[in-house]
N, C-alpha and C positions, 0 to 999 in steps of 0.2 A: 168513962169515955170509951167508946166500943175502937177496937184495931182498924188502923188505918186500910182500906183494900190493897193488894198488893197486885201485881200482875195476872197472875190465874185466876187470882178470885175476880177479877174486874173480865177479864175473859168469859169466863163460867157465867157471869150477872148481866151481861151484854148478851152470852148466848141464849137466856131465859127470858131475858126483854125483847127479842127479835123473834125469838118462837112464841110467844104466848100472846103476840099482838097479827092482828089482823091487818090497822092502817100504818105506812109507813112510820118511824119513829125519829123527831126531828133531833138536830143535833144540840137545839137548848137542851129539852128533856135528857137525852143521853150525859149531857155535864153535870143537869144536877143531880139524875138515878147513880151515875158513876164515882161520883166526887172526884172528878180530873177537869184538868184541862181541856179545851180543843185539840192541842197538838196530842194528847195522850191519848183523846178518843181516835185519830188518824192511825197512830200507829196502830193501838189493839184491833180495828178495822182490816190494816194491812195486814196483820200477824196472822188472824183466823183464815185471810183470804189465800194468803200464799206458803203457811206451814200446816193447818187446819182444813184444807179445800171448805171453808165456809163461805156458800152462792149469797155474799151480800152484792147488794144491787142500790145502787142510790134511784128514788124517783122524782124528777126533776119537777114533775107539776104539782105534786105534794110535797115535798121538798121535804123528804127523810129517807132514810134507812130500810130494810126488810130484805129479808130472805126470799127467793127464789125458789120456788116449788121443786121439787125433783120429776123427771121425766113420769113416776108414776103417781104423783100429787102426795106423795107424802113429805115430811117437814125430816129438815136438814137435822141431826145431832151431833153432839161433838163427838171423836172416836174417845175410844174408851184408852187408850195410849197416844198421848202427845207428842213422842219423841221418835224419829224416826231411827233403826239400825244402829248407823254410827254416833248419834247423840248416843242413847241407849249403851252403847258398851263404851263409852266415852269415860256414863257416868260408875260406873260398876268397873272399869278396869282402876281410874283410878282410886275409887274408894280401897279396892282391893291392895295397889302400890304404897299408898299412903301405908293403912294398916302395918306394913311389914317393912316399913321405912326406922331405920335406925336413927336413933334420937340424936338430932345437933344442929346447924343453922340451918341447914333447908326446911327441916320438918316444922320449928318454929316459923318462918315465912308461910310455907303452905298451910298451916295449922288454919287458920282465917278461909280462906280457901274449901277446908277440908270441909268446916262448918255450914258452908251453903252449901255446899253438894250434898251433905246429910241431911240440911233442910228443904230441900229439893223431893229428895227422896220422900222425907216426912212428910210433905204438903198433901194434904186432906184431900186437894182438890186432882193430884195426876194420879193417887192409884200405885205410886209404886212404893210401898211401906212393905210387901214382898218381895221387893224385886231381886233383891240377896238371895233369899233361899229359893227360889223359882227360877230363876236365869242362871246358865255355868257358863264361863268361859272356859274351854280346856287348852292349855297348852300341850304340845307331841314335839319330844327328841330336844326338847329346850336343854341346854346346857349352860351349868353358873359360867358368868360373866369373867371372871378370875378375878387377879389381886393387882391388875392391872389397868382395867376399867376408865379410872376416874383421872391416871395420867394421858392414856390415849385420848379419851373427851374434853380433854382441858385444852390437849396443845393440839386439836382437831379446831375447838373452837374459838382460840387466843393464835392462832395460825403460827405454831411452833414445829420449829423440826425435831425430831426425835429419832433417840439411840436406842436398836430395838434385838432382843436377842429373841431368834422364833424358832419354834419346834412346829414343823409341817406334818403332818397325820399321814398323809400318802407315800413320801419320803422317805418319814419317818427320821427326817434329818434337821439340826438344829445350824442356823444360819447367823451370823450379826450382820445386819443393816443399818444405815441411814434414810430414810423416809420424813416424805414431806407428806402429813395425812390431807387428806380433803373432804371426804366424809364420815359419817359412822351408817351403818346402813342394820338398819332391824328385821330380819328377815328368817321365817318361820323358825320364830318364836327364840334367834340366836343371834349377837351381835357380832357384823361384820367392820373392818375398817378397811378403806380405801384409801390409797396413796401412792402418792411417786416413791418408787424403789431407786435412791441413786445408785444403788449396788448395780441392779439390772437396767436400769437408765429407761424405767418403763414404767405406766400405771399396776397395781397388782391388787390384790383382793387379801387379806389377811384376818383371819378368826381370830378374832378378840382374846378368846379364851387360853388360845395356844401361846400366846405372849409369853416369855419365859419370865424376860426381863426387859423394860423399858425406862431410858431418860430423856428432860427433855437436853439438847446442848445449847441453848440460848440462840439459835442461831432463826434466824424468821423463816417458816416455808414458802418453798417454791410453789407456787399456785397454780394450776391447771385450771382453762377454761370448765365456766359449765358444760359447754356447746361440745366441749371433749370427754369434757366426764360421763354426758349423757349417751354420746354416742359410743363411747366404750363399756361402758357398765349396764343399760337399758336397752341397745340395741338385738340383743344375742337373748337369749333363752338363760335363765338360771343366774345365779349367783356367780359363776365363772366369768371373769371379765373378758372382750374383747369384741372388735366390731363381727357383726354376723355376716358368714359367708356362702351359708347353707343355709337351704330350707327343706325342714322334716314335714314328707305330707305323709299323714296318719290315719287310716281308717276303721274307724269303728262299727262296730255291729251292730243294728235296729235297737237290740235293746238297750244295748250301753249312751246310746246318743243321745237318748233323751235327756242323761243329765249330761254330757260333757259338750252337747249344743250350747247347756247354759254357762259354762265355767270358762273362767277368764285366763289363758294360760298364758299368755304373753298380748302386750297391751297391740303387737302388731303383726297381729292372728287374723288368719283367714278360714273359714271356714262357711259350710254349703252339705245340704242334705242332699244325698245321692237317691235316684231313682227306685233300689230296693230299699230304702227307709235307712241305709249306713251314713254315717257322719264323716265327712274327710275335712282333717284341719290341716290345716300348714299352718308352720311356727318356723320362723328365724332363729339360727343358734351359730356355735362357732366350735363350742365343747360340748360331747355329746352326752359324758358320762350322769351330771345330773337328769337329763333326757331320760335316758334309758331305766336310770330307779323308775321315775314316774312311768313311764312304757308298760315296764313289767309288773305294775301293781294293777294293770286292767287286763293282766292274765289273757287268755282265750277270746275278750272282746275286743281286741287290737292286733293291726297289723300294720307294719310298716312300709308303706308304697315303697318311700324311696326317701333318701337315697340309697345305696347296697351300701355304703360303709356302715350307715346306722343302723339298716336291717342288719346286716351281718354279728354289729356289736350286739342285737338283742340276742340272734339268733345263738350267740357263743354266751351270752349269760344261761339260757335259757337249758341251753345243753351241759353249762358247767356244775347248775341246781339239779338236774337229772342224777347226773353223775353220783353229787352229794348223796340224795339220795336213794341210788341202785346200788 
């Protein structure tokens, strides 16, 4: 008995039946070329039409199926990758996680799991049996997680309060707290946790990693609106919490704008091509310091309109690296 068609392959055989005929193609023939259902031929239909851009067209006084000529009369193909971007590293970051996942009940749960995504990949019909060795994801400045991880995410996600002893990098000073978490936030490529500090009696931002020491005290967290969270953590520029009070407008030089016209720096960014071909963005913030790293990695193609605090803050980094090196 030949393998039942599965998805792709009924894709791929619907894509050959519609190219290779000339009069529309009705929807009996499509059930018995296909071996599906009606409802099965609908969806593979939708599927091509709206993840595939495949120009099917129903014709109503032939009453079938066919493809749609292209503006220069040649016939539709399938692209030669199915998956868009974020599918794509979807499937390849986690084959990658798994991999390196320590053995015990998750890995057995996901194990099932693991095996379609490898079969995905395997399938004859999408092309990606390289897609390992030909595609990287690279992470930059990622730092392990600590020994503390998997208490922070528990009582994040069972909405527990916790007893938390933290060592601050800037500081440089180790603090005990009580915190009610609310999120975990993943961000280039290092895990943040957010949470009400009842010490400070205020939202705060806290690196995973620097955890000294963490319990939970049974006690249920205090909960902060989304509508708050969002405006305190999303509003501002960077990873520093708080609402935005300032706006950095930024201009760049003709050549640099090419790419930072296309680059996403904050989701409530303005930006506009200037008349000599320079790029000026404005960005919402409230702390400039993550700002100003990114500033000064476009060197010589940036300049800081305004405000004078944050021009001034470049301008003394910039004077402080001279220094270093004269």
């Amino acid at each position: 008995m030949a393998p039942a068609l599965d998805k792709f392959d009924r894709i791929y055989k619907l894509h050959g039946i519609l190219r290779n005929r000339r009069t529309p193609v009705t929807r009996a023939e499509l059930l018995l070329q296909l071996e599906c259902t009606e409802p099965t031929v609908y969806r593979l239909i939708r599927a091509m039409k709206d993840y595939l851009n495949a120009p099917i067209e129903w014709h109503g006084e032939l009453g079938g199926y066919y493809y749609q000529q292209n503006a220069d009369g040649g016939t539709y193909e399938l692209p030669g990758l199915w998956f868009n971007s974020r599918e794509l590293q979807a499937l390849l970051v986690f084959g990658h996680l798994f991999e390196n996942l320590d053995s015990g009940l998750l890995r057995e749960h996901l194990a099932p799991l693991s095996h379609r995504i490898q079969a995905l990949l395997d399938h004859h019909r999408l092309g990606l049996n390289e897609a390992v060795q030909r595609i990287r994801i690279l992470g930059m400045a990622a730092r392990p997680a600590g020994s503390w991880f998997h208490v922070a995410a528990s009582a994040t996600l069972q909405r527990r309060m916790l007893q938390m002893r933290y060592h601050g990098r800037e500081r440089d000073r180790t603090t005990e707290r009580t915190i009610s978490p609310q999120r975990l936030t993943h961000y280039r490529d290092n895990w943040y946790l957010d949470a009400w500090c009842h010490l400070r009696n205020g939202l705060r931002c806290f690196a995973v990693d620097r955890i000294a020491h963490v319990s939970e005290t049974g006690e249920p967290a205090h909960d902060v609106a989304d509508e708050q969270l969002d405006e305190h953590y999303a509003s501002a520029y960077g990873i520093f919490g708080g609402r935005a009070v300032k706006t950095a407008i930024l201009r760049f030089s003709p050549g640099r704008a090419r790419w930072v016209a296309d680059e996403r720096w904050h989701p409530r960014q303005a930006g506009q091509f200037l008349t000599d071909g320079s790029y000026e963005l404005r960005i919402p913030y409230r702390d400039d310091r993550e700002l100003v790293m990114d500033i000064l990695k476009h060197g010589p193609e940036v300049e800081v309109v305004s405000p004078a605090s944050l021009r001034l803050a470049v301008v003394e980094s910039l004077d402080a690296a001279l220094k270093r090196y004269g």
